[in-house]
N, C-alpha and C positions, 0 to 999 in steps of 0.2 A: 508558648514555646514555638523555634522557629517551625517544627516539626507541622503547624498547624497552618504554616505560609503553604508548605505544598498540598496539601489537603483543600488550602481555600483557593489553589491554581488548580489544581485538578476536578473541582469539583467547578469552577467558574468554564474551565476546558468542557467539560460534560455538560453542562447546560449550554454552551457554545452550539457544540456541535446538535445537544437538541432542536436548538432553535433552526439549525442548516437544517437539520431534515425536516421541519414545521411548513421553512419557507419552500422548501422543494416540492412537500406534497400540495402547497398550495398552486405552486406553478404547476404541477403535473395537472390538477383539478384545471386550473385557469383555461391552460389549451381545449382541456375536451369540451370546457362549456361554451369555449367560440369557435369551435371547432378545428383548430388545429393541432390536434392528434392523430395521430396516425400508431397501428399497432408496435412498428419497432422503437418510434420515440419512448413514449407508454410505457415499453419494456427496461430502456436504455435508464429513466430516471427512477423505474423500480428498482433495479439493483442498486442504482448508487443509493437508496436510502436504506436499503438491505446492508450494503455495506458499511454504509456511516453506523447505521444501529447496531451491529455485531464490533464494531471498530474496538480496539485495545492501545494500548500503549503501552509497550515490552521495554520493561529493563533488564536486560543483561549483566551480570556480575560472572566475569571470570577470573582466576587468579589460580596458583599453586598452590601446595597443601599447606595448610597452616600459617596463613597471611590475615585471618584472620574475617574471611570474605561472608561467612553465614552468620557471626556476628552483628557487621553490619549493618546487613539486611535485614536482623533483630533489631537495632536501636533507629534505623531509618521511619521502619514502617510499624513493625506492631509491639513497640515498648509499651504502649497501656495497657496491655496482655498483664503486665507485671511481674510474669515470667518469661524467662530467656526459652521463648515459643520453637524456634529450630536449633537442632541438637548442635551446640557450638562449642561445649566444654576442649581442655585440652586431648587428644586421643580419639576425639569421637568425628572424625571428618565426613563431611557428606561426600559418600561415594558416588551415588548417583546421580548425572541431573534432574534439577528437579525444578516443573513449572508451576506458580502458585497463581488462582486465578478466582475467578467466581463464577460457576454454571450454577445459574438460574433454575436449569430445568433440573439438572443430575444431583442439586443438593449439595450438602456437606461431605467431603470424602476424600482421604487418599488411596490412588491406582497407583497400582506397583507394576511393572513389567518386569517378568522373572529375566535373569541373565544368560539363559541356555535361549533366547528369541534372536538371538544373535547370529546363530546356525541355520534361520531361517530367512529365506530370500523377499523378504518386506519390509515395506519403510515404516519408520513411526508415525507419518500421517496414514498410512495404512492400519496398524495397530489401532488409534486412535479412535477409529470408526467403528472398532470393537469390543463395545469395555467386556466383553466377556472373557476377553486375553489377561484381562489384567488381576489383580489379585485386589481385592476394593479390602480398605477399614474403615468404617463411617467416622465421623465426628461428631463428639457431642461441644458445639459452639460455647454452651452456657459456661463450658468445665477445660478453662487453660491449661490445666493439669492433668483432667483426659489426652485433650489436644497436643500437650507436653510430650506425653508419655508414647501417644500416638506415634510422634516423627519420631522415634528413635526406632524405625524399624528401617529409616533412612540409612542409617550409618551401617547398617547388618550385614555381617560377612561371612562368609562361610571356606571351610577348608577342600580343596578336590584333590583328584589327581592332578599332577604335574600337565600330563597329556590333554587334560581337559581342559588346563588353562591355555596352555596354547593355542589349543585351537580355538579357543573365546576372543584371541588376540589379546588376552592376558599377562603374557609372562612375556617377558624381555631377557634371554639369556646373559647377555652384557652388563643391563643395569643390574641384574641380580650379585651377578659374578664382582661387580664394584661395590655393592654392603656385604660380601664374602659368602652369599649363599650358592653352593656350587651343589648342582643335583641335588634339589631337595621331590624327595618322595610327592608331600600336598605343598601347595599353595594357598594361600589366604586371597580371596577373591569377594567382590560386593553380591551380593545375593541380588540386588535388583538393576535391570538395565538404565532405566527412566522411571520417573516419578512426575506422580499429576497431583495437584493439590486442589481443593474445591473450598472455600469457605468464605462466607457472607462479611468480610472485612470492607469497612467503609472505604477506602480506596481503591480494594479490588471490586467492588458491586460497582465502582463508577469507571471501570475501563483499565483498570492499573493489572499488568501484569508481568511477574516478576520469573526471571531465568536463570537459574542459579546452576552455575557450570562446576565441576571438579577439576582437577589437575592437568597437566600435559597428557599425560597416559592418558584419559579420556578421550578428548579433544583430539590426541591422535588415534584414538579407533573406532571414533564415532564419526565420519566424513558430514553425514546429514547435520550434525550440530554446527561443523563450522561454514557449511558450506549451504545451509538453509535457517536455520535457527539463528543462530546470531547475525548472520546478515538483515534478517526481519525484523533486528530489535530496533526501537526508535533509539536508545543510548548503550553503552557498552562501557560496564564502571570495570578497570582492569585494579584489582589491588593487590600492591605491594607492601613490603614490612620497608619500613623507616629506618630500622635498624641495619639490615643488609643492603636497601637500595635494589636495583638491580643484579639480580642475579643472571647467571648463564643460562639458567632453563625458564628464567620468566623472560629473558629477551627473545628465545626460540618462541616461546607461545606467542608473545606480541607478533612478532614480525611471520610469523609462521598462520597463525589464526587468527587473531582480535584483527591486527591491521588487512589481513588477507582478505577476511569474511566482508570488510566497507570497499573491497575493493581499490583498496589504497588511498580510502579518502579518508580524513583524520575527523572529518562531522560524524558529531554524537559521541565521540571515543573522549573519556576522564580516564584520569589517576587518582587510583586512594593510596596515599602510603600512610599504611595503617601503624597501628602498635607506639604512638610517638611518646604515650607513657613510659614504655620502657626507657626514656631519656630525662623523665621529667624528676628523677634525684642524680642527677650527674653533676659529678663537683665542680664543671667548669661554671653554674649557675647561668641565671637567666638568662644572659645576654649570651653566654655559649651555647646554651641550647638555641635560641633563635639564631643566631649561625648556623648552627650544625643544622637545623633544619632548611634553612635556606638553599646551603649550601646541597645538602641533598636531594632537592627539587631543581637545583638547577644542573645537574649532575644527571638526576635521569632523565629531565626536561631533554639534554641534549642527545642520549643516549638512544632515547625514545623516537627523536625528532619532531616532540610534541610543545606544543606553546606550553607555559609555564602557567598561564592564568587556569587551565583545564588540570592541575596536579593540586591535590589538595591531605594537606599531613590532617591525621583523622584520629580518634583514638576510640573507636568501635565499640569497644566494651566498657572505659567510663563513661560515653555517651547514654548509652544501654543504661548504669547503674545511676545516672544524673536524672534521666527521664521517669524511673522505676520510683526514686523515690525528692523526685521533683525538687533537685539540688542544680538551682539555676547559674551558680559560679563555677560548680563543674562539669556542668554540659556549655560554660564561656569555652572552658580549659579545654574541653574535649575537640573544640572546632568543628564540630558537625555542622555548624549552619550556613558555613558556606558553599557545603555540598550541596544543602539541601536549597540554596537561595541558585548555585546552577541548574538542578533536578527541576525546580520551580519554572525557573525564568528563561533559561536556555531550552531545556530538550521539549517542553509543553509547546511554549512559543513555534518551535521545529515543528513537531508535529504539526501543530494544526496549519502551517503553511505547507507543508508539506501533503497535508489532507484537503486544505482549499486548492493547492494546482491540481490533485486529481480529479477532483470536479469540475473545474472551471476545463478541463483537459476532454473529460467526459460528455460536459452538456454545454459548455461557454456556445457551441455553435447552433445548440438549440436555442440559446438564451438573445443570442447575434440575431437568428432567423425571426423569432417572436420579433426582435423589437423594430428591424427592418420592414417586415412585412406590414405590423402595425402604422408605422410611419408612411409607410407607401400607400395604403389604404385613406388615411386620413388627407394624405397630401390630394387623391386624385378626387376627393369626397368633395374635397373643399374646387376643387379649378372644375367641377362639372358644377356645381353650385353656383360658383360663379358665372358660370357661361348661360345660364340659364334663366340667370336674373338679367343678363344684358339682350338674351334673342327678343325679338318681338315677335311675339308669339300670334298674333293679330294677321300677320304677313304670312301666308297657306301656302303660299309658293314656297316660304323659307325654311318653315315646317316639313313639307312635304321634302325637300331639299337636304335638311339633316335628319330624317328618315334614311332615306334614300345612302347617305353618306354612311349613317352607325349599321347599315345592312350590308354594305358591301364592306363596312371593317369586320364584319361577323363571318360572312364568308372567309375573308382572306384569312381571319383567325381560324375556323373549322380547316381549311387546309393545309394552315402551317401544325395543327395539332395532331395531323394524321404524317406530318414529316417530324415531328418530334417522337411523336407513338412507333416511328421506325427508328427512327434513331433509339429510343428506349430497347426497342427490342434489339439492336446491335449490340447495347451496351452490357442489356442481361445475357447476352453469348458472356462478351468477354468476362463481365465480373465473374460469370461461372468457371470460366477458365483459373480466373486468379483465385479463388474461393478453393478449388479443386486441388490448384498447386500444395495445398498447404492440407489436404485431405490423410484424418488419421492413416485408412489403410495404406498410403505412402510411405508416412511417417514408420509405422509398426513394422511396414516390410525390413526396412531398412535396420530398424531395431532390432527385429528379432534375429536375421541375417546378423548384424556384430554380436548379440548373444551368445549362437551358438558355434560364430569363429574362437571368441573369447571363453567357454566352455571345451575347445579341445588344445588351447596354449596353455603352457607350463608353465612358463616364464612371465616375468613383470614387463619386460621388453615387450614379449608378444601381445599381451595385452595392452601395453599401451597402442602399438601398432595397430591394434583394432577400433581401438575408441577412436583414434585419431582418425581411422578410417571411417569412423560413423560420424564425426564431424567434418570431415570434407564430403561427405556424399549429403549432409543434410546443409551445408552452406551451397553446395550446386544446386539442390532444391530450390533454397531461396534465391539463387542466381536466377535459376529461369522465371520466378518472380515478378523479378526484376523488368523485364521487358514486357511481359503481359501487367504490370502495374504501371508502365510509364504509361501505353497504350488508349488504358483505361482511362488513365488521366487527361489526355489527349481530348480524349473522346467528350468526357464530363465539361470540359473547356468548352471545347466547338459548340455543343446543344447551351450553353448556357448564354456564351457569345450572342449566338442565331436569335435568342429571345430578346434577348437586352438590344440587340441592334435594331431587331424588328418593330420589337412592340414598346420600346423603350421604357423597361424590364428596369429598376434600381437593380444595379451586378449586385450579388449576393457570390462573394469567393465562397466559392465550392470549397467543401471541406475532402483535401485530398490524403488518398493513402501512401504511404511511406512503410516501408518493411526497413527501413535503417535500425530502428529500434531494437527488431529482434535478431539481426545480424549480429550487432553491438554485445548481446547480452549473450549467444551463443558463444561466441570470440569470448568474452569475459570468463564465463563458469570452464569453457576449455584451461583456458588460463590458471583459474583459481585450482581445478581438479589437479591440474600438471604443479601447481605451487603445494599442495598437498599432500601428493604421492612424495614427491621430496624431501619432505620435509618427514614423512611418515618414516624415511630411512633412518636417519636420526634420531627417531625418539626410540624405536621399537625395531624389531624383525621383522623384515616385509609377512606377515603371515597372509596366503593368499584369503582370509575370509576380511580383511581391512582391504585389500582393494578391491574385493568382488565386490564389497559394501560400499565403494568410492566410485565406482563405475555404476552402479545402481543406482545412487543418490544424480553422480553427472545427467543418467540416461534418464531418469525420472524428471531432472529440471529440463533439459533440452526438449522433452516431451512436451514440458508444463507450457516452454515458450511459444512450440511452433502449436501447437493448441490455439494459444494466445492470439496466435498471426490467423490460424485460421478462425477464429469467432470473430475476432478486430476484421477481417475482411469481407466477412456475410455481414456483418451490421451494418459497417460502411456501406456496401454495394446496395443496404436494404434502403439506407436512409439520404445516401446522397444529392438524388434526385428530389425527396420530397420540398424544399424552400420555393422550387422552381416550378412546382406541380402545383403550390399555394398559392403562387403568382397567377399559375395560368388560370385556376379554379377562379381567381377575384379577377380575373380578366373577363372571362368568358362571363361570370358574372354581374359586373361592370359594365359591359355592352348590352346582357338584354336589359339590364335597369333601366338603359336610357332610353334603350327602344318603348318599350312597356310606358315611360314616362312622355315620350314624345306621341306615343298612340291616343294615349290618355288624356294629353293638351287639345292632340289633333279633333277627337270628339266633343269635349267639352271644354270652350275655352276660358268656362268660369272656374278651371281646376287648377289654373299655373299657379295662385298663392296658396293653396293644400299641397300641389308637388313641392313646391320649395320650401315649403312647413314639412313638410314629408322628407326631405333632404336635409334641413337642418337637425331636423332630429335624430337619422341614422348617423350624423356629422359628432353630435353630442354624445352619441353610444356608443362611436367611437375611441372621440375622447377619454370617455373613462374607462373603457377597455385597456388604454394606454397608461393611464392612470395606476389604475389596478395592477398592470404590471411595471410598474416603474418601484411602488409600495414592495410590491414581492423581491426585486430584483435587491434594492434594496435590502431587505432582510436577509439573500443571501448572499452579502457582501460580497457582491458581483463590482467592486470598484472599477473594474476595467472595462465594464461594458455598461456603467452610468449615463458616459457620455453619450452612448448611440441613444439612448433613451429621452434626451434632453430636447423638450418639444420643440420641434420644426416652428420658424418664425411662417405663422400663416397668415394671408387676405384675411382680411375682416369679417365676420361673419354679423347681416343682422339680421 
């Protein structure tokens, strides 16, 4: 079945990525055993394989009520269940989001987060951290029909007062007042906020994790989902019914959240227009039906403003009943397998390129420095090698003469090293400066200051006036920045210059800092929050606990950033220096080799073919020092830095 195409890309993804962290821990091993480690590199390549191994791949599914979206998600992923595993019948809609995944540690189990956590001033990465917030039902894995029974406590609703759905951000007096309920006493409301799923599914144990959104109302009173959640997802499957096409409240969700959350970039975003059975006894016959659906992909194709190859007519629930009882011409009929040959080949393919630039982003400059220095070592192993088979070593004056020469290069290098070691210490002022700029208790000033402007305004106006006001005071932070990071820059230039001029240093580009980055994404989530709030007026009644929750999510991510800027600038400031400190180290080392070697001829002049046996062989340990890491660099298809690796044409060595 095609169903087992993406199972054999995700599971070929997952060894992928084992092998990236294999080859990583072996280059992190590499350096310390020739010593070029240092403790923040160390640190720098631990987390990236912390990360690679915690790593996921989120798909997103959002859509309107009864499009047929948790379906699906049943026939995509876990039809060998043999039952319809998430509650999809007609009537029984997932109210809550809900995230399906695999923890290792925590077992089998779904977390419910009650609906009254809403009136509470914490995020759901907060929640999260807690499972004792949450309401657990374990799983028994063996028993589809425990686990059956289990999820229907997803769909659970319960009646309140009127006033308490309000204030949940539940009740819409206008949409109510349009299906004719005018003052009603209770409300019908979902019993839970968010939903955690835990279970040992063979696609979920290998990184797969799936995000199953509810309706508009949702989405607009959960700010955190569209404004953190679905923007994390590697794809975002939006689906639509075939039969109505675009609707007026699923073009609000698209252009309002789905499209909002990518930032307005259309990578990773599909179409399902689901339901296409409902067309499949229509009298116009075959060929009208492949019209009419054509014609309706290309309909919302335009509406959408999405390519047409990304819209795919789906039929979710004979797919489901094709797999169930492994009816190979009606899961033809169903069409599911072109979704699942995008899901495969497209969004996997993304990710893991999207997972190699953050590495190659993270370490490419330790991987650049390895292979430089290495090259630089070898090159000067072999031209001192050579010089030493051409001195006549017989000649005591000449001896004594390149003594004399490698001691006064020793001096001039000990005092150019106590003018680097000042310029080091100028350098540790200013990164402290720029380290400092970016300093939580800064940040929280200024945070907690629009809090409690934004705790005595009434208004949606005043509030927004205050956030806006916490993002220009938090972009002048990063303005002043700005100048202590050119500075910086400056500076790292000049000391690198001075060496490379001096001592004729291979230049090793400095790896410089840049704050554009978190400028960029500040500016963005402003944008996204204000696209938001707008949008939140059209779905719902401004209720103030939906924007106190939108300004919480904003001020939680703008936190997350400049966090970001200030760890991204102590790392930098920790490690920048070190490529050129590895130079000076095989310098300063370099010089008494030859002293120590020219001492050693000077007394015994039967020693010069043991030094030069002695020099070929540190020549050769080099070699496969270089070796070893060209083998590693290789395995993690480091393609872009192959080339710096490709041995130097060297003198001959015999």
């Amino acid at each position: 079945m095609r169903n087992l195409e993406f199972k054999d890309q995700l599971h070929e993804y997952s060894q992928w990525r084992d092998q990236l962290v294999q080859a990583i821990e072996m280059y992190t091993e590499w350096r310390s055993r020739y010593k070029y480690s240092d403790p923040h590199s160390t640190d720098t390549l631990l987390k990236i394989v912390n990360g690679l191994q915690s790593d996921r791949v989120t798909l997103a599914f959002a859509a309107e009520f009864s499009r047929g979206k948790t379906e699906l998600i049943n026939s995509l992923f876990f039809a060998e269940t043999g039952v319809r595993l998430l509650p999809s019948s007609p009537g029984r809609t997932t109210m809550s989001p809900t995230e399906l995944f695999w923890d290792e540690e925590g077992g089998s189990y779904i977390r419910l987060l009650n609906i009254e956590s809403r009136l509470e001033d914490l995020s759901l990465v907060e929640y999260k951290r807690n499972p004792e917030r949450w309401t657990q039902i374990d799983l028994n894995c063996d028993s589809p029909s425990q686990m059956q029974e289990a999820f229907k406590e997803l769909v659970a609703t319960k009646k309140v007062p009127r006033e308490t759905a309000d204030k949940l951000g539940l009740w819409n007096e206008r949409e109510a007042a349009e299906q004719g309920i005018i003052n009603p006493e209770t409300v019908e409301i979902p019993c839970w906020r968010h939903a955690l799923i835990s279970f040992p599914h063979d696609l979920l144990k290998q990184g797969l994790c799936i995000l199953d959104t509810p309706g508009l109302n949702a989405l607009g009173t959960e700010p955190e989902l569209t404004l953190s959640m679905l923007p994390s997802a590697q794809a975002i499957i939006f689906v639509l019914a075939a039969d109505t096409g675009v609707t007026k409240s699923d073009l609000e969700m698209w252009k309002n959240h789905v499209c909002g959350s990518r930032g307005h970039s259309k990578q990773g975003l599909a179409v399902v227009m689901n339901k296409i059975d409902s067309m499949w006894d229509d009298l116009a016959g075959e060929q009208g039906y492949e019209e009419a659906i054509k014609k309706q992909i290309e309909t919302s194709a335009s509406i959408l403003g999405l390519d047409k190859e990304v819209i795919f007519p789906v039929s979710a629930k004979q797919a489901l009943l094709a797999k169930v009882k492994s009816d190979e011409e009606l899961l033809t009929k169903s069409r599911l397998d072109k979704l699942e040959s995008y899901l495969s080949d497209d969004i996997l393919q993304q990710r893991r390129q999207l997972l190699m630039d953050a590495v190659v982003k993270d370490i490419g400059f330790l991987v650049s420095e390895s292979s430089n220095l290495i090259n630089t070592k070898i090159r000067n192993a072999t031209k001192q090698l050579e010089e030493f088979k051409q001195i006549d070593f017989e000649n005591e004056e000449m001896t004594g003469k390149l003594m004399a020469e490698t001691r006064d290069r020793q001096n001039a290098y000990m005092a150019n090293v106590e003018n680097f070691q000042a310029s080091r210490k100028v350098f540790t002022v200013q990164a402290k400066m720029l380290i400092d700029s970016f300093a939580k208790e800064r940040i929280d000033e200024i945070i907690k200051a629009t809090r409690h402007d934004m705790s005595k305004s009434l208004t949606t106006y005043g509030m927004k006036q205050n956030i806006r006001k916490l993002f220009d005071e938090l972009r002048d932070l990063l303005q002043d920045s700005v100048d202590i990071t050119n500075e910086t820059r400056r500076l790292v230039k000049a000391i690198h210059k001075k060496f490379q001029d001096e001592y004729g240093f291979k230049e090793i580009e400095p790896q410089l800092f840049s704050i554009k980055q978190y400028q960029f994404e500040l500016e963005q989530i402003f944008e996204e929050g204000e696209s938001f709030r707008t949008s939140a007026k059209t779905t719902m009644t401004e209720q103030s606990i939906v924007i106190n929750k939108l300004y919480s999510t904003l001020i939680a991510k703008a936190r997350s950033i400049m966090q970001q800027a200030h760890k991204d600038a102590t790392t930098w400031s920790n490690s920048v220096l070190t490529p050129l400190m590895h130079q000076i180290k095989d310098h300063k080392k370099q010089i008494e080799s030859r002293l120590q070697m020219l001492r050693k001829i000077s007394d015994s002049k039967g020693s010069v073919a043991e030094n030069i046996s002695h020099l070929e062989g540190e020549l050769e340990q080099l070699r496969m020092q270089r070796k070893e890491l060209m083998t590693i660099i290789k395995a993690m298809h480091f393609e872009a830095y192959n080339t710096q690796l490709e041995e130097e044409p060297l003198e001959a060595v015999s």
